[in-house]
C-alpha positions in Angstrom: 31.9 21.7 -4.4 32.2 24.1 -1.7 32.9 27.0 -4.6 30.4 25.7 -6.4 27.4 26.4 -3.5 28.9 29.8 -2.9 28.2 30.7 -6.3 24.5 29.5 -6.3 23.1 30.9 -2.8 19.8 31.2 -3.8 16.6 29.8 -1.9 16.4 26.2 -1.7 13.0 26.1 -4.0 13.4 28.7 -6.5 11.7 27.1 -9.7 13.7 29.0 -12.1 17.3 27.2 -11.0 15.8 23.8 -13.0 14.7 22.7 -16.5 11.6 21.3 -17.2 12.7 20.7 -20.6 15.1 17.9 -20.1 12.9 16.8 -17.1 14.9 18.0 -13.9 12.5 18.2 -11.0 15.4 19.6 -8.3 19.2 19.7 -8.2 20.8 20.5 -5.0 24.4 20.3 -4.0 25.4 19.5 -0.3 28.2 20.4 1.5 29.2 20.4 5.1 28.8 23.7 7.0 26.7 24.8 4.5 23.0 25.0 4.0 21.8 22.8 0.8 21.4 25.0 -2.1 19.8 24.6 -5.4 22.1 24.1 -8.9 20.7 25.2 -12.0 20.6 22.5 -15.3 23.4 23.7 -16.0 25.5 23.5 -12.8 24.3 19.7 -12.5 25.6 18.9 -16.0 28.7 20.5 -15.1 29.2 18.3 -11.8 28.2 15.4 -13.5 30.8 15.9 -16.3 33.8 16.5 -14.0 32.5 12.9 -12.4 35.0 10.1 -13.9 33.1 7.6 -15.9 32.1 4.2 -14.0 35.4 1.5 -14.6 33.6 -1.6 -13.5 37.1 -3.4 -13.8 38.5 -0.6 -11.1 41.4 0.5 -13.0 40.4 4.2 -13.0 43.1 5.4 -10.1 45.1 8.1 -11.1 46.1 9.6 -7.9 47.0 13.0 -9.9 43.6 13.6 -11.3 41.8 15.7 -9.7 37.8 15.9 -10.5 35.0 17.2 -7.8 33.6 13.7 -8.1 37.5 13.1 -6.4 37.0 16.0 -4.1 33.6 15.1 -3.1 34.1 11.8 -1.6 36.9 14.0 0.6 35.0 16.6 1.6 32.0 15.1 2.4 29.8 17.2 -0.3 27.3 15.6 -2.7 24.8 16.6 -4.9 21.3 15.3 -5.6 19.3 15.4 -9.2 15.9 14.0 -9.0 14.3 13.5 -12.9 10.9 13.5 -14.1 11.0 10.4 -16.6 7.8 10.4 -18.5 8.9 12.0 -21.9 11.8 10.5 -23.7 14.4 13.6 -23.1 14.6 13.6 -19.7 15.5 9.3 -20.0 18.0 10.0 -22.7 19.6 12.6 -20.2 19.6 10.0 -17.1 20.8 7.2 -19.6 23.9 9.4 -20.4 25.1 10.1 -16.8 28.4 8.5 -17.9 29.4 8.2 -14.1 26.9 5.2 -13.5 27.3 1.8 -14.5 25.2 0.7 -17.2 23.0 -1.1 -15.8 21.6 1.7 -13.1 21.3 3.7 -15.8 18.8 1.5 -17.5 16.8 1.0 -14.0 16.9 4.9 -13.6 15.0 5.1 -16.9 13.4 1.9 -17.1 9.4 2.0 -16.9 8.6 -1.2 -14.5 7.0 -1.0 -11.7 9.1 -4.2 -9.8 11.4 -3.7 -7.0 15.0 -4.3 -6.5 18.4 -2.9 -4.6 21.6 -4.2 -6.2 25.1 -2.5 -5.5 28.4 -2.6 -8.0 31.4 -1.2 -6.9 30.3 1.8 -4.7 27.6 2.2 -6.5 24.4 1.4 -5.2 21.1 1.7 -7.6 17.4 -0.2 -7.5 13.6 0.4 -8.0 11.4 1.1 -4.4 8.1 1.7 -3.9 6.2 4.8 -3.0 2.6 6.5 -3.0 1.1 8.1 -6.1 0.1 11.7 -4.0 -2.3 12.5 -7.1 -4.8 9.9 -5.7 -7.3 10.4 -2.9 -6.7 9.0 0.6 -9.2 5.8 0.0 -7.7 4.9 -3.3 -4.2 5.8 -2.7 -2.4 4.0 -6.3 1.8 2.5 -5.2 4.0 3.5 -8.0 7.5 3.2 -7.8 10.7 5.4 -7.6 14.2 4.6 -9.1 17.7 5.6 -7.7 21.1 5.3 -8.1 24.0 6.7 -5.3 27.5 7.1 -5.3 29.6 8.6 -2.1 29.2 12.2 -3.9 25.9 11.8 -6.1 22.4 10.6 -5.9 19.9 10.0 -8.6 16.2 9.3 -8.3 13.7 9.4 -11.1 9.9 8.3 -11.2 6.9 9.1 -13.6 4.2 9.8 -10.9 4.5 12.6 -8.4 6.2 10.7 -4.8 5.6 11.8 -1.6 8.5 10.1 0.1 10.8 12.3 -2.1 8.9 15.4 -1.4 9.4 15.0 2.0 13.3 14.0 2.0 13.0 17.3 0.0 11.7 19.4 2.5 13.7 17.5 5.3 17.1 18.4 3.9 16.1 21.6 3.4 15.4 22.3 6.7 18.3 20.9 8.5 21.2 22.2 8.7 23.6 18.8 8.7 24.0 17.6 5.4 23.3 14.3 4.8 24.9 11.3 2.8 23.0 9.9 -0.5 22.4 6.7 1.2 20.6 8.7 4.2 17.9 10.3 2.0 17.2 6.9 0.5 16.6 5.7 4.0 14.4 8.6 4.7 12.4 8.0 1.7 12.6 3.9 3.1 11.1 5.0 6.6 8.4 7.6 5.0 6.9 4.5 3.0 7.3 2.6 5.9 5.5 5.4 8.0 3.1 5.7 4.7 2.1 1.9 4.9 1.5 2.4 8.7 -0.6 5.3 8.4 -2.7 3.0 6.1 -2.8 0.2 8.1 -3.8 2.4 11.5 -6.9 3.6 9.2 -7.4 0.3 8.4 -7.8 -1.1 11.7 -10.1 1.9 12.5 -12.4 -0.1 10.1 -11.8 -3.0 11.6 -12.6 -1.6 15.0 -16.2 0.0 13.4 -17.2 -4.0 11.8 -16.0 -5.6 15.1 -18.5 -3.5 17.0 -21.3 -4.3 14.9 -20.9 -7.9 15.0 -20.5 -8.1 18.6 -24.1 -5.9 18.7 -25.3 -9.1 16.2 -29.0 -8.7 16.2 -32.2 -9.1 13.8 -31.2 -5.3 12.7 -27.5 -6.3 12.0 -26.6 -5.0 8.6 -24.4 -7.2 7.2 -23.8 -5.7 3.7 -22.2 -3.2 5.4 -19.7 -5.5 7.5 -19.0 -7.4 4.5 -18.4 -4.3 2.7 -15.8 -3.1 5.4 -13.9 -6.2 5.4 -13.7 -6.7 2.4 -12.2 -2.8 1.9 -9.3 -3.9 4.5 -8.6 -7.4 3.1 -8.2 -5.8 -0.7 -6.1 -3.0 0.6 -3.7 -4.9 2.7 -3.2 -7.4 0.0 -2.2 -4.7 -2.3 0.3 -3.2 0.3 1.6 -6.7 1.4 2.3 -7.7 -2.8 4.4 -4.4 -2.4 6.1 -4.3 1.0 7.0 -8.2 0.8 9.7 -7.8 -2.0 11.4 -4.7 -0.3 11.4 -6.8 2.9 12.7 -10.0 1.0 15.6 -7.6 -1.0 16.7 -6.6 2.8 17.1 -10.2 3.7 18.8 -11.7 0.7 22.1 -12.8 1.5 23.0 -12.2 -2.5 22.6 -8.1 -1.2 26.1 -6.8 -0.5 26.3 -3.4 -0.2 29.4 -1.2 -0.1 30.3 0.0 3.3 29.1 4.1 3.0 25.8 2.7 2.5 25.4 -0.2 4.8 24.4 1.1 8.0 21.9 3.6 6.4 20.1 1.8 3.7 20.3 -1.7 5.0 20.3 -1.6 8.7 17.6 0.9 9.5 15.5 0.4 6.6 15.2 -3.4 6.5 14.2 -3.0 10.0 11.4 -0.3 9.3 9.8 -2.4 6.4 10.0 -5.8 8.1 8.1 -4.1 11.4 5.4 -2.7 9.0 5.2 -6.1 7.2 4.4 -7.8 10.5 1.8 -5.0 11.6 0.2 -5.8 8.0 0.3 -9.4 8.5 -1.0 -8.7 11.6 -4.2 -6.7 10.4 -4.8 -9.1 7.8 -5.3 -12.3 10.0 -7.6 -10.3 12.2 -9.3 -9.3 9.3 -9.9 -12.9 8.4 -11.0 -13.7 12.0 -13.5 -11.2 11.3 -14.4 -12.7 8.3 -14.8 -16.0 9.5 -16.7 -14.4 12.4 -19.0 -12.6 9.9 -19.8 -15.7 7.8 -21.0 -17.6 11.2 -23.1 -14.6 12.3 -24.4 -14.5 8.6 -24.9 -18.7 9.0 -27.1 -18.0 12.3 -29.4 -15.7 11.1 -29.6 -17.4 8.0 -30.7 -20.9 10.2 -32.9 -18.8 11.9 -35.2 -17.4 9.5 -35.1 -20.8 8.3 -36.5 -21.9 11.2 -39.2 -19.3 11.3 -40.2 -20.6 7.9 -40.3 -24.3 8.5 -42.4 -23.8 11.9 -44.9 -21.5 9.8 -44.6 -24.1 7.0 -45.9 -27.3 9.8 -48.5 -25.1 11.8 -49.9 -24.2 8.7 -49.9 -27.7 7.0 -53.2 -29.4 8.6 -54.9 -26.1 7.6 -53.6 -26.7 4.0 -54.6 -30.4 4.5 -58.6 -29.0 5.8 -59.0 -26.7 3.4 -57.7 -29.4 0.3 -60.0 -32.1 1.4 -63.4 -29.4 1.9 -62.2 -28.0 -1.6 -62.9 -31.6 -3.2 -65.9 -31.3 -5.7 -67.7 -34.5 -4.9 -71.4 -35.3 -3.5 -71.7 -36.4 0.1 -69.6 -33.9 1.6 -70.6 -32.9 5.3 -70.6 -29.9 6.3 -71.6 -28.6 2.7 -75.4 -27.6 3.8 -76.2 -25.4 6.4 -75.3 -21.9 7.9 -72.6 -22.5 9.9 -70.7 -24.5 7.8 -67.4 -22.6 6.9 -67.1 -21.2 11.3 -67.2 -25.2 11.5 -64.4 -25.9 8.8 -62.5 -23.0 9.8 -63.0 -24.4 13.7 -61.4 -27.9 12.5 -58.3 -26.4 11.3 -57.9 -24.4 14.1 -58.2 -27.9 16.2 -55.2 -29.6 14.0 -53.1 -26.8 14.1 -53.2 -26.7 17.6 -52.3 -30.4 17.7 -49.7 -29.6 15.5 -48.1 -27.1 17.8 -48.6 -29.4 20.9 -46.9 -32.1 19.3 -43.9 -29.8 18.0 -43.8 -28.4 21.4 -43.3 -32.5 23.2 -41.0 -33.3 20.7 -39.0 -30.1 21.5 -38.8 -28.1 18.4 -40.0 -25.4 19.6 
Protein backbone atom coordinates (compact mmCIF):
# COMPACT_ATOMS: atom_id res chain seq x y z
CA UNK A 1 0.00 0.00 0.00
CA UNK A 2 2.72 2.24 0.88
CA UNK A 3 4.10 1.83 -2.96
CA UNK A 4 0.97 2.24 -4.09
CA UNK A 5 0.42 6.11 -2.52
CA UNK A 6 3.80 6.94 -3.72
CA UNK A 7 2.84 6.32 -7.10
CA UNK A 8 -0.42 8.46 -6.97
CA UNK A 9 0.72 11.74 -5.08
CA UNK A 10 -1.62 13.84 -6.46
CA UNK A 11 -4.02 16.40 -4.66
CA UNK A 12 -6.51 14.79 -2.49
CA UNK A 13 -9.60 16.18 -4.73
CA UNK A 14 -8.45 16.01 -8.24
CA UNK A 15 -11.72 14.99 -10.14
CA UNK A 16 -9.94 13.41 -12.91
CA UNK A 17 -8.42 10.38 -10.51
CA UNK A 18 -12.33 8.78 -10.47
CA UNK A 19 -14.91 7.43 -12.91
CA UNK A 20 -18.16 8.66 -13.11
CA UNK A 21 -18.98 5.97 -15.41
CA UNK A 22 -19.07 3.04 -13.02
CA UNK A 23 -20.28 5.55 -10.32
CA UNK A 24 -17.10 6.20 -8.07
CA UNK A 25 -17.58 9.35 -6.20
CA UNK A 26 -13.75 9.20 -4.37
CA UNK A 27 -11.15 6.52 -3.73
CA UNK A 28 -8.47 7.21 -1.39
CA UNK A 29 -5.83 5.01 0.01
CA UNK A 30 -4.41 5.59 3.66
CA UNK A 31 -1.35 4.76 5.00
CA UNK A 32 0.52 5.80 8.09
CA UNK A 33 3.10 8.56 7.74
CA UNK A 34 1.58 9.51 4.77
CA UNK A 35 -0.96 12.12 3.73
CA UNK A 36 -4.27 10.37 2.23
CA UNK A 37 -4.12 10.42 -1.41
CA UNK A 38 -6.55 9.83 -4.15
CA UNK A 39 -6.54 6.30 -6.35
CA UNK A 40 -7.76 6.37 -9.70
CA UNK A 41 -10.77 3.63 -10.97
CA UNK A 42 -8.28 1.83 -11.85
CA UNK A 43 -5.94 1.66 -8.77
CA UNK A 44 -9.17 0.81 -6.64
CA UNK A 45 -10.01 -2.15 -8.84
CA UNK A 46 -6.61 -3.24 -8.55
CA UNK A 47 -6.63 -3.19 -4.58
CA UNK A 48 -9.81 -4.70 -4.48
CA UNK A 49 -8.65 -7.68 -6.67
CA UNK A 50 -5.49 -8.42 -4.70
CA UNK A 51 -8.15 -8.59 -1.58
CA UNK A 52 -8.87 -12.48 -0.89
CA UNK A 53 -12.47 -13.26 -1.34
CA UNK A 54 -14.70 -13.34 1.89
CA UNK A 55 -14.50 -17.36 3.40
CA UNK A 56 -17.36 -17.11 5.75
CA UNK A 57 -16.37 -20.75 7.04
CA UNK A 58 -12.67 -19.02 7.87
CA UNK A 59 -10.70 -21.53 6.07
CA UNK A 60 -8.86 -19.00 3.87
CA UNK A 61 -5.27 -18.97 5.93
CA UNK A 62 -2.53 -19.52 3.97
CA UNK A 63 0.24 -18.05 5.82
CA UNK A 64 2.41 -17.91 2.39
CA UNK A 65 0.09 -15.78 0.52
CA UNK A 66 0.83 -12.66 0.37
CA UNK A 67 -2.01 -9.99 -0.96
CA UNK A 68 -2.14 -6.06 0.12
CA UNK A 69 -5.39 -6.92 1.67
CA UNK A 70 -2.67 -9.25 3.95
CA UNK A 71 -0.33 -6.40 4.15
CA UNK A 72 -2.79 -3.88 4.98
CA UNK A 73 -4.16 -5.22 8.13
CA UNK A 74 -0.14 -5.21 9.05
CA UNK A 75 0.71 -1.99 8.15
CA UNK A 76 -2.00 -0.23 9.24
CA UNK A 77 -3.05 1.20 5.57
CA UNK A 78 -6.62 1.14 4.14
CA UNK A 79 -8.35 2.43 1.43
CA UNK A 80 -11.74 4.01 1.06
CA UNK A 81 -14.25 3.81 -2.18
CA UNK A 82 -17.43 5.73 -1.68
CA UNK A 83 -20.11 4.87 -4.85
CA UNK A 84 -22.80 6.77 -6.30
CA UNK A 85 -25.63 3.99 -6.59
CA UNK A 86 -28.42 5.45 -8.66
CA UNK A 87 -27.74 3.87 -12.14
CA UNK A 88 -27.42 0.18 -12.35
CA UNK A 89 -23.42 0.03 -13.20
CA UNK A 90 -22.09 1.51 -10.42
CA UNK A 91 -24.48 -1.41 -8.18
CA UNK A 92 -23.23 -4.20 -10.38
CA UNK A 93 -19.60 -2.92 -9.61
CA UNK A 94 -20.28 -2.79 -5.60
CA UNK A 95 -22.16 -6.22 -5.88
CA UNK A 96 -18.94 -7.73 -7.41
CA UNK A 97 -16.45 -6.59 -4.66
CA UNK A 98 -15.67 -10.33 -4.14
CA UNK A 99 -13.93 -9.41 -0.80
CA UNK A 100 -17.43 -8.82 1.05
CA UNK A 101 -19.72 -11.23 2.12
CA UNK A 102 -22.73 -11.52 0.26
CA UNK A 103 -24.94 -10.14 2.17
CA UNK A 104 -23.09 -6.54 2.63
CA UNK A 105 -22.89 -6.55 -0.80
CA UNK A 106 -26.53 -6.59 -1.27
CA UNK A 107 -27.08 -3.79 1.61
CA UNK A 108 -24.25 -1.73 -0.31
CA UNK A 109 -26.55 -1.73 -3.33
CA UNK A 110 -29.84 -2.24 -1.95
CA UNK A 111 -32.38 0.77 -2.37
CA UNK A 112 -34.20 0.84 1.24
CA UNK A 113 -34.17 3.50 3.24
CA UNK A 114 -34.27 1.23 6.88
CA UNK A 115 -31.44 1.12 9.13
CA UNK A 116 -29.24 -1.59 10.45
CA UNK A 117 -25.41 -2.55 11.63
CA UNK A 118 -24.69 -6.19 11.52
CA UNK A 119 -21.03 -7.60 11.67
CA UNK A 120 -19.67 -11.22 10.08
CA UNK A 121 -16.39 -12.27 10.65
CA UNK A 122 -14.35 -8.88 10.62
CA UNK A 123 -16.57 -7.57 8.53
CA UNK A 124 -18.78 -5.04 9.59
CA UNK A 125 -21.55 -3.56 7.05
CA UNK A 126 -25.26 -1.78 7.62
CA UNK A 127 -27.56 1.09 6.40
CA UNK A 128 -27.41 4.65 8.62
CA UNK A 129 -29.01 7.65 8.19
CA UNK A 130 -27.92 11.02 6.94
CA UNK A 131 -29.22 14.44 5.50
CA UNK A 132 -30.25 14.91 1.90
CA UNK A 133 -27.81 18.41 1.45
CA UNK A 134 -29.89 19.14 -1.87
CA UNK A 135 -32.76 20.32 0.37
CA UNK A 136 -33.22 23.71 2.10
CA UNK A 137 -32.55 24.25 5.81
CA UNK A 138 -36.55 24.14 6.74
CA UNK A 139 -37.26 21.05 4.77
CA UNK A 140 -34.14 19.26 5.16
CA UNK A 141 -35.31 15.38 3.49
CA UNK A 142 -33.13 12.06 5.82
CA UNK A 143 -31.94 9.62 3.32
CA UNK A 144 -29.75 6.96 4.14
CA UNK A 145 -26.07 5.83 3.50
CA UNK A 146 -24.77 2.19 3.19
CA UNK A 147 -21.31 0.82 4.23
CA UNK A 148 -19.37 -2.06 4.64
CA UNK A 149 -15.56 -2.14 6.57
CA UNK A 150 -12.97 -4.49 6.81
CA UNK A 151 -9.45 -3.79 8.87
CA UNK A 152 -7.91 -2.53 5.30
CA UNK A 153 -11.12 -1.34 3.31
CA UNK A 154 -14.24 0.75 3.63
CA UNK A 155 -17.17 0.97 1.44
CA UNK A 156 -20.04 3.48 1.52
CA UNK A 157 -22.66 4.03 -1.17
CA UNK A 158 -25.97 6.24 -1.13
CA UNK A 159 -28.22 7.72 -3.97
CA UNK A 160 -28.64 11.25 -2.52
CA UNK A 161 -25.70 13.58 -1.99
CA UNK A 162 -24.61 13.10 2.20
CA UNK A 163 -23.20 15.55 4.17
CA UNK A 164 -21.80 13.39 6.90
CA UNK A 165 -19.62 11.82 4.13
CA UNK A 166 -18.51 15.04 2.72
CA UNK A 167 -17.37 16.13 5.82
CA UNK A 168 -15.43 12.73 6.91
CA UNK A 169 -14.05 13.65 3.41
CA UNK A 170 -12.71 16.82 4.13
CA UNK A 171 -11.73 15.72 7.69
CA UNK A 172 -9.28 13.11 6.55
CA UNK A 173 -8.01 15.19 4.20
CA UNK A 174 -6.93 17.58 6.44
CA UNK A 175 -5.30 15.54 9.08
CA UNK A 176 -2.42 14.21 8.94
CA UNK A 177 -3.03 10.71 11.19
CA UNK A 178 -4.65 8.29 9.18
CA UNK A 179 -7.54 6.88 10.41
CA UNK A 180 -9.18 3.31 10.75
CA UNK A 181 -12.50 2.39 8.53
CA UNK A 182 -14.41 2.01 11.59
CA UNK A 183 -13.34 5.76 12.69
CA UNK A 184 -14.79 7.57 9.65
CA UNK A 185 -18.00 5.59 10.24
CA UNK A 186 -17.97 7.10 13.64
CA UNK A 187 -17.34 10.50 12.32
CA UNK A 188 -20.05 10.25 9.87
CA UNK A 189 -22.21 8.71 13.39
CA UNK A 190 -21.26 11.95 15.38
CA UNK A 191 -21.89 14.48 12.31
CA UNK A 192 -25.60 13.18 12.16
CA UNK A 193 -25.68 13.27 15.69
CA UNK A 194 -24.29 16.96 15.59
CA UNK A 195 -26.80 17.30 12.34
CA UNK A 196 -29.94 16.14 14.49
CA UNK A 197 -28.68 18.64 17.22
CA UNK A 198 -28.29 21.49 15.12
CA UNK A 199 -31.99 20.78 14.21
CA UNK A 200 -33.21 20.49 17.38
CA UNK A 201 -31.29 23.92 18.80
CA UNK A 202 -33.38 25.65 15.81
CA UNK A 203 -36.22 23.97 16.90
CA UNK A 204 -36.19 25.09 20.31
CA UNK A 205 -35.52 28.61 19.00
CA UNK A 206 -39.17 28.26 17.87
CA UNK A 207 -40.23 27.05 20.76
CA UNK A 208 -38.66 29.93 22.67
CA UNK A 209 -40.55 32.58 19.97
CA UNK A 210 -44.37 30.61 20.71
CA UNK A 211 -43.53 30.40 24.56
CA UNK A 212 -43.18 34.24 24.56
CA UNK A 213 -46.31 34.89 22.91
CA UNK A 214 -48.36 32.78 25.01
CA UNK A 215 -47.02 34.13 28.08
CA UNK A 216 -47.98 37.84 26.47
CA UNK A 217 -51.72 36.03 26.06
CA UNK A 218 -53.89 38.89 25.33
CA UNK A 219 -57.12 39.87 23.13
CA UNK A 220 -54.33 40.55 20.26
CA UNK A 221 -52.72 37.04 20.71
CA UNK A 222 -52.42 35.44 17.33
CA UNK A 223 -52.92 32.11 17.77
CA UNK A 224 -52.71 30.80 14.09
CA UNK A 225 -49.35 31.63 14.35
CA UNK A 226 -48.49 29.65 17.65
CA UNK A 227 -50.32 26.83 16.41
CA UNK A 228 -48.45 27.07 13.31
CA UNK A 229 -45.02 27.03 15.22
CA UNK A 230 -45.80 24.08 17.22
CA UNK A 231 -47.01 22.31 15.02
CA UNK A 232 -43.63 22.89 12.65
CA UNK A 233 -41.50 21.45 15.77
CA UNK A 234 -43.87 18.51 16.71
CA UNK A 235 -43.78 17.30 12.81
CA UNK A 236 -40.13 17.79 12.52
CA UNK A 237 -38.99 16.06 15.70
CA UNK A 238 -41.27 13.13 14.90
CA UNK A 239 -39.61 12.71 11.65
CA UNK A 240 -36.07 12.86 13.27
CA UNK A 241 -37.13 10.70 16.33
CA UNK A 242 -38.77 7.74 13.56
CA UNK A 243 -34.99 7.98 12.34
CA UNK A 244 -32.66 8.37 15.26
CA UNK A 245 -34.68 5.67 17.45
CA UNK A 246 -33.65 2.62 15.33
CA UNK A 247 -29.86 3.75 15.26
CA UNK A 248 -30.19 4.11 19.00
CA UNK A 249 -32.05 0.72 19.36
CA UNK A 250 -29.19 -1.10 16.83
CA UNK A 251 -26.53 0.34 19.54
CA UNK A 252 -28.31 -1.38 22.35
CA UNK A 253 -29.19 -4.76 20.96
CA UNK A 254 -27.49 -7.34 22.70
CA UNK A 255 -27.82 -9.52 19.25
CA UNK A 256 -24.92 -6.64 17.95
CA UNK A 257 -21.51 -8.19 18.29
CA UNK A 258 -19.03 -6.50 16.61
CA UNK A 259 -15.41 -7.53 15.93
CA UNK A 260 -12.94 -6.09 18.16
CA UNK A 261 -11.04 -3.31 15.49
CA UNK A 262 -14.39 -1.79 15.34
CA UNK A 263 -15.78 -1.94 18.81
CA UNK A 264 -14.48 1.02 20.56
CA UNK A 265 -15.08 3.33 17.50
CA UNK A 266 -18.36 2.47 16.07
CA UNK A 267 -20.11 1.20 19.12
CA UNK A 268 -18.79 2.95 22.08
CA UNK A 269 -18.68 6.52 20.96
CA UNK A 270 -21.41 6.50 18.59
CA UNK A 271 -24.14 4.79 20.53
CA UNK A 272 -23.36 7.36 23.07
CA UNK A 273 -23.67 10.36 20.66
CA UNK A 274 -27.10 9.15 19.19
CA UNK A 275 -28.69 8.07 22.52
CA UNK A 276 -27.69 11.90 23.95
CA UNK A 277 -29.39 13.34 20.87
CA UNK A 278 -32.33 11.06 21.28
CA UNK A 279 -32.96 12.33 24.85
CA UNK A 280 -32.47 16.11 23.82
CA UNK A 281 -35.25 15.25 21.05
CA UNK A 282 -37.39 13.53 23.45
CA UNK A 283 -36.80 16.31 25.44
CA UNK A 284 -37.92 19.09 22.89
CA UNK A 285 -40.87 17.14 22.06
CA UNK A 286 -42.54 16.86 25.61
CA UNK A 287 -42.02 20.66 25.92
CA UNK A 288 -43.52 21.03 22.76
CA UNK A 289 -46.54 19.24 23.98
CA UNK A 290 -46.61 21.26 27.23
CA UNK A 291 -46.79 24.05 24.89
CA UNK A 292 -49.45 22.54 23.13
CA UNK A 293 -51.52 21.82 25.87
CA UNK A 294 -50.69 25.32 27.11
CA UNK A 295 -51.94 26.78 23.73
CA UNK A 296 -55.21 24.75 23.66
CA UNK A 297 -56.12 26.26 27.34
CA UNK A 298 -55.19 29.80 26.24
CA UNK A 299 -57.23 29.11 23.00
CA UNK A 300 -60.24 27.62 25.59
CA UNK A 301 -60.14 31.05 27.63
CA UNK A 302 -60.51 33.30 24.95
CA UNK A 303 -62.85 31.20 23.33
CA UNK A 304 -65.19 31.27 26.99
CA UNK A 305 -64.64 34.66 26.86
CA UNK A 306 -66.07 35.98 23.87
CA UNK A 307 -68.74 33.63 24.76
CA UNK A 308 -69.35 35.44 27.58
CA UNK A 309 -69.43 38.79 25.80
CA UNK A 310 -72.10 37.28 23.65
CA UNK A 311 -74.41 35.81 26.13
CA UNK A 312 -74.30 39.10 28.36
CA UNK A 313 -75.15 41.20 25.02
CA UNK A 314 -77.68 38.29 24.22
CA UNK A 315 -79.68 38.94 28.14
CA UNK A 316 -79.30 42.85 28.19
CA UNK A 317 -80.68 42.95 24.92
CA UNK A 318 -83.61 40.37 25.50
CA UNK A 319 -86.38 42.65 27.28
CA UNK A 320 -85.62 45.14 24.38
CA UNK A 321 -86.45 42.21 21.96
CA UNK A 322 -89.35 41.39 24.28
CA UNK A 323 -90.68 45.52 24.03
CA UNK A 324 -90.22 45.85 20.73
CA UNK A 325 -92.20 42.12 19.84
CA UNK A 326 -95.14 43.00 21.98
CA UNK A 327 -95.40 47.04 20.42
CA UNK A 328 -94.92 45.28 16.95
CA UNK A 329 -98.30 43.21 17.48
CA UNK A 330 -100.99 44.39 14.91
CA UNK A 331 -103.99 44.51 17.08
CA UNK A 332 -106.55 47.45 18.17
CA UNK A 333 -106.21 48.73 21.64
CA UNK A 334 -102.66 49.18 21.82
CA UNK A 335 -101.39 52.11 24.07
CA UNK A 336 -99.11 54.09 23.25
CA UNK A 337 -100.17 53.81 19.49
CA UNK A 338 -101.62 57.63 19.27
CA UNK A 339 -99.85 60.52 20.07
CA UNK A 340 -96.39 62.31 19.48
CA UNK A 341 -94.34 60.96 21.83
CA UNK A 342 -95.08 57.51 21.45
CA UNK A 343 -91.96 55.70 20.12
CA UNK A 344 -89.36 58.21 23.01
CA UNK A 345 -92.03 56.39 25.35
CA UNK A 346 -91.49 52.70 23.93
CA UNK A 347 -87.88 53.26 23.43
CA UNK A 348 -87.91 54.75 27.32
CA UNK A 349 -89.52 51.23 28.50
CA UNK A 350 -86.89 49.22 27.07
CA UNK A 351 -84.30 51.18 28.36
CA UNK A 352 -86.08 50.64 31.98
CA UNK A 353 -86.05 46.58 31.52
CA UNK A 354 -82.71 46.52 30.32
CA UNK A 355 -81.48 48.25 33.15
CA UNK A 356 -83.33 45.76 35.38
CA UNK A 357 -81.79 43.25 33.58
CA UNK A 358 -78.31 44.44 34.23
CA UNK A 359 -79.12 45.09 38.03
CA UNK A 360 -80.35 41.70 38.44
CA UNK A 361 -77.19 40.10 36.52
CA UNK A 362 -75.11 42.24 38.52
CA UNK A 363 -76.88 40.72 42.31
CA UNK A 364 -76.67 37.50 41.09
CA UNK A 365 -73.01 37.97 40.19
CA UNK A 366 -72.54 37.42 36.58
CA UNK A 367 -71.16 40.17 35.93
Amino acid sequence: MPDMIAQTERPLADPSLTDAADGLVWAVACAPGHRPVPLSSRQAAQYLGALPAFDPAGADKDADKETDGGKAERDGSWVWLHYDVVHTASRARVEAIACLPEEARATLAGTERGVRLEADGDAVYGALPGFDESMSDDDTNVSAWRFAALPGLLVTTRRHPVPALGAAYRWLQHDDTPRTPAEVVDFTLLEFADSVRRTLAMLDDQLDRAEDLLLTLDQHTDFGRISGLIGKVRRRSTELRRVTTPVDRIFHSEDLELPEWAEDDIRDRSQRQIHAALDDLMALQDRARALQDELASGQAEETNRRLYTVSIVTTLMLPATFVTGFFGMNTGGMFLASGAFGTVEAGFVCALFMGITWLLLKFAKLL
